[in-house]
N, C-alpha and C positions, 0 to 999 in steps of 0.2 A: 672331752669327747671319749664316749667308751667305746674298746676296739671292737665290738659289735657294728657299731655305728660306722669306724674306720674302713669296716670290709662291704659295707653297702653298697659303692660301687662296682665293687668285685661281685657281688651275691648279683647285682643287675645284668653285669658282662655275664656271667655265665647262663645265668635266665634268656640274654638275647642269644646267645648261640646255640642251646637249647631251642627256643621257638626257631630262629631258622633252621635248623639241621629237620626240626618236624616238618618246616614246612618244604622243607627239598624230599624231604619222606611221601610228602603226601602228592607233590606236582610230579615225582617220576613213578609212582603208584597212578595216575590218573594218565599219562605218557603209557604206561603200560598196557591199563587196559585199552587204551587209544589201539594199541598196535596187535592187543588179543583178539577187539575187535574186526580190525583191519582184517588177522590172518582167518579169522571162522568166514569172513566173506568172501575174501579168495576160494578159502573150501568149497563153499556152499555154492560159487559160481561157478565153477569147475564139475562138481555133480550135477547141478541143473544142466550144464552146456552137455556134460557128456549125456543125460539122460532124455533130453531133449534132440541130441541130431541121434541116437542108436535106436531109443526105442519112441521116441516120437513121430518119427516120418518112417512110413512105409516105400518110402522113394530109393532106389540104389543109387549109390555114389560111385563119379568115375575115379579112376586112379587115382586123380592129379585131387580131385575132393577131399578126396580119403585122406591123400599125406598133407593138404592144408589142415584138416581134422584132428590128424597126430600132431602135426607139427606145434598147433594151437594148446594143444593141450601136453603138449611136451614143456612150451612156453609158460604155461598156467603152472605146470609143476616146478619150474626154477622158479617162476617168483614168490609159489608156496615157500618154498625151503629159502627162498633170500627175506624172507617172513619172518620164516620161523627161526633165523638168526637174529632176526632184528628184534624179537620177543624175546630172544635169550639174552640180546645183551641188555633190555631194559629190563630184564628180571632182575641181570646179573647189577645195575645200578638201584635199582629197588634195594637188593641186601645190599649195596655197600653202603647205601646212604641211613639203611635203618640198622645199622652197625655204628655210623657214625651219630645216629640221635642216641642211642643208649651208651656211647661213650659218653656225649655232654649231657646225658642224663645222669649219669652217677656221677660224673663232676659238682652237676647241680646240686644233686643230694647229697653228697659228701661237703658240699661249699656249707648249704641248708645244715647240715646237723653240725658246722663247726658252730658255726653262728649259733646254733642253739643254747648249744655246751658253754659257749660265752658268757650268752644272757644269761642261764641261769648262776653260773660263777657269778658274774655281777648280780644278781638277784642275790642271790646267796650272802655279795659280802651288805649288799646293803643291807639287808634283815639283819645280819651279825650289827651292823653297827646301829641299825634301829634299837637292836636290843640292849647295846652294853649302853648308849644312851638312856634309857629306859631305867637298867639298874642300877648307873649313877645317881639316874634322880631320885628312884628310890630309896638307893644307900641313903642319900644327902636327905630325902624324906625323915626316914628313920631318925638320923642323928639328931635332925632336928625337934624331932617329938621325945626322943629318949632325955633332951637335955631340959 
């Protein structure tokens, strides 16, 4: 068996840790935008609400209205920002995890062009030995016609 062939398992183990590392790439990329989404809708509910009781109703508000009004949208703005932390750490997992596919990427490719360099070494000696085959039997040709 040639040691191309020897490292096959090896060239397979790093192809699968490659695909998964892509696919932890691509499930907390999709977690991401899950949670981009999530925070533009908070936003956009928080504008609607405030746009809707100020300049929507012509009605006045008592006190006690008014700081349910604040109070609400004081609330609206903590879970904006408890949001916009939870986007920051699934950004912050998005690059760790596409840090970690391009490390098993160039393992892969580094595994990929050992193997290469192999085969062609073997390629190489077998054409060496096609050949000197080749001009033994020609030698042995010759001598035979010369005699």
């Amino acid at each position: 068996m040639t040691r191309s062939k020897k490292l096959a398992p090896v060239v397979q183990h790093v192809e699968k840790n490659e695909e998964q590392a892509l696919q932890a790439v691509a499930f907390s990329q999709r977690q991401l935008t899950l949670q981009q989404d999530r925070l533009q809708q908070l936003i956009e509910y928080k504008l609607e609400y405030a746009e809707r009781h100020v300049n929507g109703s012509a009605q006045s508000y008592s006190a006690v209205q008014f700081q349910e009004f604040n109070r609400f949208l004081v609330q609206l703005d903590d879970t904006i920002g408890r949001q916009q932390q939870v986007v920051s750490l699934a950004q912050h997992e998005v690059d760790v995890k596409r840090q970690k596919w391009k490390l098993t990427r160039t393992r892969s490719d580094a595994m990929h062009k050992v193997v290469d360099r192999l085969q062609d070494d073997e390629q190489k000696l077998v054409h060496k030995a096609e050949q000197k085959t080749m001009d033994e039997i020609s030698l042995r040709f010759s001598i035979k016609t010369s005699i």
